[in-house]
C-alpha positions, -999 to 999 in steps of 0.1 A, spaced: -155 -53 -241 -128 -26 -248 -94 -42 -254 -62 -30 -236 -39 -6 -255 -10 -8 -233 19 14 -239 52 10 -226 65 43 -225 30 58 -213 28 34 -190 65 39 -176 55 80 -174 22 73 -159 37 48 -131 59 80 -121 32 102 -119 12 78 -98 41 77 -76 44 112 -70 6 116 -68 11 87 -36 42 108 -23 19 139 -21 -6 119 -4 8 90 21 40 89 42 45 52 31 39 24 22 39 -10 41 46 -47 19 43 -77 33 50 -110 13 61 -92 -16 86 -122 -20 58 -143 -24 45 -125 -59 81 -121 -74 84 -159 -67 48 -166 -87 58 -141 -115 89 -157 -119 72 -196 -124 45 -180 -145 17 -163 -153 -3 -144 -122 -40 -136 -115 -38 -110 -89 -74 -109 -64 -78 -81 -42 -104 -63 -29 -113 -29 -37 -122 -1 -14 -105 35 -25 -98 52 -58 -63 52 -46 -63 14 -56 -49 13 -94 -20 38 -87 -14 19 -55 -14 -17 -80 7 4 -104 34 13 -86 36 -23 -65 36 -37 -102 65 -13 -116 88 -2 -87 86 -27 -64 73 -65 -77 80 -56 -116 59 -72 -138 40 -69 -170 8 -60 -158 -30 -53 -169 -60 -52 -150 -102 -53 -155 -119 -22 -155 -154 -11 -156 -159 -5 -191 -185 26 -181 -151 39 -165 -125 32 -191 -147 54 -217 -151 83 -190 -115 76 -187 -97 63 -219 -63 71 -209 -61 39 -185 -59 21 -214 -27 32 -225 -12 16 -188 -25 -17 -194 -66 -13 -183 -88 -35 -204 -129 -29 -199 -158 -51 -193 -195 -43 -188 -203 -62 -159 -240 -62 -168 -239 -79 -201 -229 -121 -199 -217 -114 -235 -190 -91 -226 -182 -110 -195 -173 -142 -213 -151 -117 -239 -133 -105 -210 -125 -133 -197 -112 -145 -223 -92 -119 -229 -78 -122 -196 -71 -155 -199 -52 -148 -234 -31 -125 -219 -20 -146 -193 4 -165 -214 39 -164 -202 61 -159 -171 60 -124 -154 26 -115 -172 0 -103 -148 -33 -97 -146 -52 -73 -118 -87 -79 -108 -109 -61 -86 -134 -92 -76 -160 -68 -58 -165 -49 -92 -168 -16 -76 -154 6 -47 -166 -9 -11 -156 1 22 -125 -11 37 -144 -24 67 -169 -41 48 -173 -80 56 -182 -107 33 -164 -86 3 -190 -104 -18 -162 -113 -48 -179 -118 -82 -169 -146 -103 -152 -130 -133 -119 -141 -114 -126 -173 -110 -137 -178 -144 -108 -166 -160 -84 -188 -136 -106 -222 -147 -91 -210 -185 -55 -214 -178 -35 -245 -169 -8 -238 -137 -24 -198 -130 -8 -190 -102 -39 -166 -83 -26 -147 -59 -48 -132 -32 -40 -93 -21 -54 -72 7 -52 -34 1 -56 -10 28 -50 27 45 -47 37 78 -33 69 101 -4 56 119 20 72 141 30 100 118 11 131 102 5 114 71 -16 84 65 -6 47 53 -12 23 26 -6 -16 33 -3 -42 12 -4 -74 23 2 -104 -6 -14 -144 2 4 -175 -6 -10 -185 -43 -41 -203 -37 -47 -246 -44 -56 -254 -77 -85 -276 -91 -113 -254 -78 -140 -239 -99 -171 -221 -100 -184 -207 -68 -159 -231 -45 -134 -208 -60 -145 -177 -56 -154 -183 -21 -119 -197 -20 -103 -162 -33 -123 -139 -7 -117 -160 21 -80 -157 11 -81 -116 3 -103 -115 40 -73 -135 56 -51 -107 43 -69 -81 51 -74 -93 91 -34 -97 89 -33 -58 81 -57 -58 110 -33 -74 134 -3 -54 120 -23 -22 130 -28 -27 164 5 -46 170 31 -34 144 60 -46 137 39 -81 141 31 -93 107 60 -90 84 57 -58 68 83 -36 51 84 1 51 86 18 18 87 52 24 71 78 -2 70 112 14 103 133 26 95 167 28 121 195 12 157 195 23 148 234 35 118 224 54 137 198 70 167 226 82 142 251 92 125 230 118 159 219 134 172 256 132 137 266 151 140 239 175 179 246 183 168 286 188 135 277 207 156 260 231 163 279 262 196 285 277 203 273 312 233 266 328 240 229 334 205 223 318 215 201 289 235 176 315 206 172 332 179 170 307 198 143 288 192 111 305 152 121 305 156 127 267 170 96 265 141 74 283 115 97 265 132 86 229 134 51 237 100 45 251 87 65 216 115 60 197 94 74 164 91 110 180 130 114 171 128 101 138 147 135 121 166 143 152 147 176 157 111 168 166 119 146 193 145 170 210 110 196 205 84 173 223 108 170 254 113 205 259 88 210 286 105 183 305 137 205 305 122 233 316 108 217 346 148 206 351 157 236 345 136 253 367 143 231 398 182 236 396 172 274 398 153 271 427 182 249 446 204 277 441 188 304 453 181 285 481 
């Protein structure tokens, strides 16, 4: 097992890097029942299950852990990883060989060691490796469970992680926290117990998807492009527009339905002004007619 080496001031630079790195990336970020870990942090210590399907994962658990739910936080790592990578280490990363019972009861125990006071967390992975999002049973392995039979009133928190392309240009991530799960279960009764819970929070992304708006999520955003970017496209869109008498009048109220039956295609006040130019045109076009007539 390779012990954590947690730094606070790496680990404060690194969070921002993995924040910009997400900005670059994803337009934002969608919480839901973030409440619900700030509430278990603040009672004690938390055992964080979720599953695991992109290498976006630990920057997207970083970032939850220091900007939005702050907490002291470490997580399990493959230990084959944390050598190619020693540097995670530094943020709180502590390794485990998953094929060695030896280094799996170590772990463990370390986990469970660390999980000694309110506001200390600890992150697990419980599939072990990167599977695909879609992927049903998530087939959780029982390092989790293990460590959560080693410490009296754990809360274990169950977490879905997912990404998705949404409305806008730039694809999602969702995070959707579980109530802490019952207590008193052990072995294989609760493991199953803790990817049941992670699978109900993943189908609640699910839902959220194809209804938004549905399941209690809150919108944190992470990309805005450059303030010039941003004035360019409303200066093109103002000198793309074509002049016609008495057009604007008329074009207004069919602006107007357009934006509120799609009210995201307006979100900067320029693109959705663009996407309903064709419909004053046709306005436009029809007045001239009438008056030659």
């Amino acid at each position: 097992m390779i012990p954590s080496a947690k730094s606070r001031w790496v680990t404060a630079w690194f969070e921002r890097a993995a924040h910009r790195r997400l900005r670059a990336s994803f337009g934002a970020l969608h919480l839901a029942g973030g409440e619900r870990l700030a509430h278990a942090l603040a009672r004690g210590p938390v055992l964080v299950v979720s599953n695991h399907c992109a290498w976006w994962d630990p920057l997207v658990a970083l970032v939850l852990t220091r900007r939005l739910v702050p907490a002291d936080a470490f997580a399990l790592m493959d230990a084959d990883n944390l050598r190619r990578l020693p540097f995670f280490a530094k943020v709180g990363a502590f390794g485990v060989d998953r094929g060695s019972r030896r280094d799996g009861a170590e772990a463990t125990r370390y986990a469970a060691d660390l999980l000694d006071r309110p506001g200390r967390l600890v992150w697990v992975f419980a599939q072990g490796q990167e599977r695909p999002q879609h992927e049903r049973p998530l087939r959780f392995m029982g390092g989790a469970a293990s460590v959560a039979q080693r410490v009296p009133g754990l809360a274990v928190v169950p977490v879905g992680l997912a990404y998705a392309f949404g409305a806008g240009p730039a694809p999602a991530v969702l995070v959707a926290v579980g109530e802490p799960l019952a207590v008193g279960l052990t072995g294989a009764r609760a493991r199953q117990a803790q990817q049941a819970a992670v699978e109900a929070q993943l189908a609640r992304v699910e839902r959220e998807l194809s209804q938004p708006g549905t399941q209690g999520f809150e919108t944190h955003a992470l990309a805005r492009r450059p303030w010039h970017e941003r004035v360019a496209e409303r200066l093109l869109a103002t000198l793309a527009r074509p002049f016609v008498p008495g057009l604007r009048a008329a074009a207004g109220s069919r602006d107007a339905a357009v934006r509120s039956r799609w009210p995201g295609l307006d979100g900067d006040g320029a693109r959705g002004r663009h996407l309903v130019q064709p419909a004053a045109i046709e306005v436009g076009a029809e007045r001239a007619r009438d008056a030659r007539a």
